[in-house]
C-alpha positions in Angstrom: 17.0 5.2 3.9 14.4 6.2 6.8 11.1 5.0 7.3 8.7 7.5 9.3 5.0 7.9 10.0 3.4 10.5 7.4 3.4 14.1 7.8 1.3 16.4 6.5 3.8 18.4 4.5 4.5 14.4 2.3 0.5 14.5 1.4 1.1 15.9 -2.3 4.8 13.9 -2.9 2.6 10.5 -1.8 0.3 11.7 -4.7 3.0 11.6 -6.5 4.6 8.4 -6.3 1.1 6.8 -6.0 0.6 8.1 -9.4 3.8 6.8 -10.8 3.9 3.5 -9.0 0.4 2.6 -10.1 1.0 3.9 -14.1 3.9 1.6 -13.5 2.3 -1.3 -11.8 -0.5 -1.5 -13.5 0.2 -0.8 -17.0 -0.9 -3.8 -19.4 -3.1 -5.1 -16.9 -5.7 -2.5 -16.4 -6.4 1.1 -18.1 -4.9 4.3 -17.7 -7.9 6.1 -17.7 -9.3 4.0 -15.0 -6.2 3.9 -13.0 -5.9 7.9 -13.1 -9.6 7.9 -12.2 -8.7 5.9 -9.3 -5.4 7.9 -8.3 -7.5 11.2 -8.8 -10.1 9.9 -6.3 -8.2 7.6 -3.5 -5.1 10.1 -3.6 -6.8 13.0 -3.7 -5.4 15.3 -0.9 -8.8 15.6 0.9 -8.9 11.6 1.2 -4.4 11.6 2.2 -5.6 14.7 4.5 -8.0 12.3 6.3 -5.9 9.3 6.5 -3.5 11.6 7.7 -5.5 12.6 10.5 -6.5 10.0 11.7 -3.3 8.1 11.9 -2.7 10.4 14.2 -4.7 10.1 16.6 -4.2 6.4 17.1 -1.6 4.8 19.7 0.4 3.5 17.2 1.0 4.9 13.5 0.2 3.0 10.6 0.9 5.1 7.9 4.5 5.9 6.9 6.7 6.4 4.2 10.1 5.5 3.0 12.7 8.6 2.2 16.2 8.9 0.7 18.0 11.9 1.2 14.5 13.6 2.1 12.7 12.3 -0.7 10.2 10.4 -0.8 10.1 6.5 -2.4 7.5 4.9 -1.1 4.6 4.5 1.6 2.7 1.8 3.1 -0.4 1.7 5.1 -2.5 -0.1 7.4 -5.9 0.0 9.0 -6.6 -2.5 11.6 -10.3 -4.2 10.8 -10.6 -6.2 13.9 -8.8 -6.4 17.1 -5.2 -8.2 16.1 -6.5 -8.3 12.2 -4.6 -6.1 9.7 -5.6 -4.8 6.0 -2.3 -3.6 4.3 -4.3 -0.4 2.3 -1.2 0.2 0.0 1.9 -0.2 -0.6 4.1 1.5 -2.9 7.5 1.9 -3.8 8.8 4.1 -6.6 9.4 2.3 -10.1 13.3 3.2 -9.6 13.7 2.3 -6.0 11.9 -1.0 -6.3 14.0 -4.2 -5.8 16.1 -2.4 -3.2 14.4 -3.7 -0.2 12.1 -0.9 0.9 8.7 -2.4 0.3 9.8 -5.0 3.2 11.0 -2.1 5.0 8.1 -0.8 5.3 6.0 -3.9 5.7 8.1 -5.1 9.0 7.9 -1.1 10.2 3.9 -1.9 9.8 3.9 -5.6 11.1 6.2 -4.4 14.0 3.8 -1.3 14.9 0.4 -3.5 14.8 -0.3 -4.6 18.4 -1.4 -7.4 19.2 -0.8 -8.9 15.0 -2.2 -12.0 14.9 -3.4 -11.5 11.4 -2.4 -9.2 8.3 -3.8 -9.3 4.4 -3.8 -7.7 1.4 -5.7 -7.5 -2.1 -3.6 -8.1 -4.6 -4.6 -7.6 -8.4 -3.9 -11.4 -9.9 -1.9 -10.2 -13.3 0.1 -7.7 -10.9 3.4 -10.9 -10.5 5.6 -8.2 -8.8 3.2 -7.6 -5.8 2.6 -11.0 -5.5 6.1 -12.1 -5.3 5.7 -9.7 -2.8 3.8 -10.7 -0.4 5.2 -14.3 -1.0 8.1 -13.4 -0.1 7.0 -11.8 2.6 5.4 -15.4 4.2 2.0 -14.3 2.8 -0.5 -16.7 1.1 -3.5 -16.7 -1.5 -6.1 -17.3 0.0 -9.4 -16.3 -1.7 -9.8 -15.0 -5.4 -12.9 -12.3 -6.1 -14.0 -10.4 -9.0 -13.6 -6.5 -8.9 -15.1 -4.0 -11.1 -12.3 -1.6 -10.7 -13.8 1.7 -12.6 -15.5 -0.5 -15.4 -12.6 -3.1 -16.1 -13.7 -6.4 -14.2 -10.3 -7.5 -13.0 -9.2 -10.5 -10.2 -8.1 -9.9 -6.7 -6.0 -12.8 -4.7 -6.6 -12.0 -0.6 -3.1 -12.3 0.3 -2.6 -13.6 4.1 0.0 -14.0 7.0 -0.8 -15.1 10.6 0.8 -14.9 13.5 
């Protein structure tokens, strides 16, 4: 198992496991058609392109992803919205590789990268139970519940948060 920042030759492999993760994740909870419209928009490869970019133009990466034997299982990323305050953007293993360790992998790659980290959170979709025995796991807390119109399904979010 490695964990490396993105290149751009991973940007349609992220598509991807983006696309089988969140089928996965998110079946029962919210609708296909809305999740695919959200995979075909947020994953597009002109949107990965830009993240892509500028990850790397930043001191420290924050977008990676997790291989085995040169495929790859997952990706994480994170966008600093303050100085020292974090907003994990996604996180996804693949349906097969999950339970293995990888998601926290990934998530002390981040945490470790992030300098100075004196806060990190994440939305959280309430129903999802894997992602938020996640983040618990992980020393992270609810903190604040909201209402989201995710492509015409109102759904919950849980803010998720760890401080340092």
């Amino acid at each position: 198992m490695q964990i490396r920042p993105v290149r751009e030759s991973d940007l349609s492999e992220i598509q991807k496991v983006a696309r089988k993760a969140w089928l996965h994740t998110y079946r029962g909870i919210l609708p296909k058609e809305s999740i695919l419209k959200f995979i075909s928009h947020a994953y597009s490869l002109d949107n990965l392109r830009k993240a892509w970019k500028k990850d790397c133009n930043k001191p420290q990466r924050q977008f990676y992803v997790a291989t085995e034997n040169n495929r790859i299982v997952g990706y994480g990323e994170m966008v600093e919205r303050e100085p020292g305050k974090y907003e994990l953007t996604r996180i996804y293993i693949l349906p097969e590789f999950q339970g293995r360790g990888i998601g926290k992998r990934l998530l002390n790659q981040l945490m470790e990268t992030a300098d100075p980290l004196q806060c990190m959170f994440a939305w959280v979709e309430k129903e999802n139970i894997s992602g938020r025995s996640f983040y618990q796991s992980m020393d992270f807390h609810a903190e604040e519940e909201v209402e989201d119109n995710f492509f015409g399904t109102v759904t919950k979010l849980l803010k998720y948060v760890r401080n340092w």
